[in-house]
C-alpha positions in Angstrom: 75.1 -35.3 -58.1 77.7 -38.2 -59.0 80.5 -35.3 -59.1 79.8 -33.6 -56.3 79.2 -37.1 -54.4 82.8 -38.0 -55.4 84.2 -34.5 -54.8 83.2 -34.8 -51.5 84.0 -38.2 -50.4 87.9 -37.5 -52.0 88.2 -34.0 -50.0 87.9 -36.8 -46.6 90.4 -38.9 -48.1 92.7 -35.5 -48.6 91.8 -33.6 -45.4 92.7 -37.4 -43.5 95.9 -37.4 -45.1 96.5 -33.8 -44.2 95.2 -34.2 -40.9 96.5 -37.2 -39.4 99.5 -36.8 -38.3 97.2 -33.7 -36.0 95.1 -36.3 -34.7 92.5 -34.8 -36.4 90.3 -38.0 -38.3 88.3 -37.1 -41.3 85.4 -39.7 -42.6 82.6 -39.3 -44.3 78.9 -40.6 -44.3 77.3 -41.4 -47.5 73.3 -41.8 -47.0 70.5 -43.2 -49.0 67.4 -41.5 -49.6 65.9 -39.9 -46.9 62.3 -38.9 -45.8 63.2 -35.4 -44.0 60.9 -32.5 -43.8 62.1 -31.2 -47.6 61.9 -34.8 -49.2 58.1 -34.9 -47.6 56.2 -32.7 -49.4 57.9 -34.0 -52.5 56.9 -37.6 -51.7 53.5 -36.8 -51.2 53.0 -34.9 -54.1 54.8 -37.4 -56.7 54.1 -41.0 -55.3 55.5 -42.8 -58.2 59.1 -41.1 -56.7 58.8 -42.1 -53.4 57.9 -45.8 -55.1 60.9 -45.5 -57.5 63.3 -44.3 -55.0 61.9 -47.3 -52.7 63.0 -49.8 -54.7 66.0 -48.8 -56.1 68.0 -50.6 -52.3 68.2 -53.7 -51.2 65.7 -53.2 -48.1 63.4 -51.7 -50.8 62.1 -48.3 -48.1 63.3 -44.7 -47.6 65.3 -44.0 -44.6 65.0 -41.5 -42.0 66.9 -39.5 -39.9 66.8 -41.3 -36.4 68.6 -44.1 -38.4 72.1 -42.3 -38.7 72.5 -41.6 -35.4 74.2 -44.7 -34.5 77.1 -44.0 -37.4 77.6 -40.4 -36.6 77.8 -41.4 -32.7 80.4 -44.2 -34.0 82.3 -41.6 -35.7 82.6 -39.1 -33.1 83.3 -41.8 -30.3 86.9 -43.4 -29.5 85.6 -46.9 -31.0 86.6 -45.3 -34.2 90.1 -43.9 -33.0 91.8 -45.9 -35.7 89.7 -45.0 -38.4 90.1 -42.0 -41.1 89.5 -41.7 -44.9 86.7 -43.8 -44.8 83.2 -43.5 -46.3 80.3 -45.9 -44.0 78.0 -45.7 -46.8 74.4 -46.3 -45.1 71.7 -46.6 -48.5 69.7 -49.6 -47.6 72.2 -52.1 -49.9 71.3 -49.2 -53.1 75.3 -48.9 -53.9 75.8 -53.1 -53.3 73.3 -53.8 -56.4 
């Protein structure tokens, strides 16, 4: 996971310095855990996970998908026009520990 996670958030640094002078902005979103219809059925079976993977950010709960809305909104809206290469890295403070 760690290698692909970085893989991924250096191919938006690259496609951003490709891309720029196109007008074409590259960023990435990095989330924390999130309770989606996949992640359910393997919370409920394994509640020690769900426990574990609460606790391991800052706000100590899972996230879900109604709270990334606001970022990927940001992202594709003009109030980012002078952003690219960035990650907004959204975890519940997991990455700040």
């Amino acid at each position: 996971y760690n290698a692909s996670k970085a893989a991924v958030l250096q191919l938006a640094r690259n496609l951003a310095s490709e891309w720029g002078q196109h007008g074409i902005r590259v960023n990435s979103l990095s989330p924390g855990y999130i309770v989606t219809a996949m992640t359910k059925n393997i919370l409920e079976a394994d509640p020690e996970r769900r426990a574990d993977w609460s606790n391991g950010n800052m706000l100590g709960r899972l996230s879900y998908p109604h709270e990334y809305r606001g970022a990927a909104i940001f992202l594709l809206s003009d109030a980012s026009s002078f952003m690219t290469g960035a990650d907004l890295r959204i975890d519940g403070g997991h990455c700040a520990w």
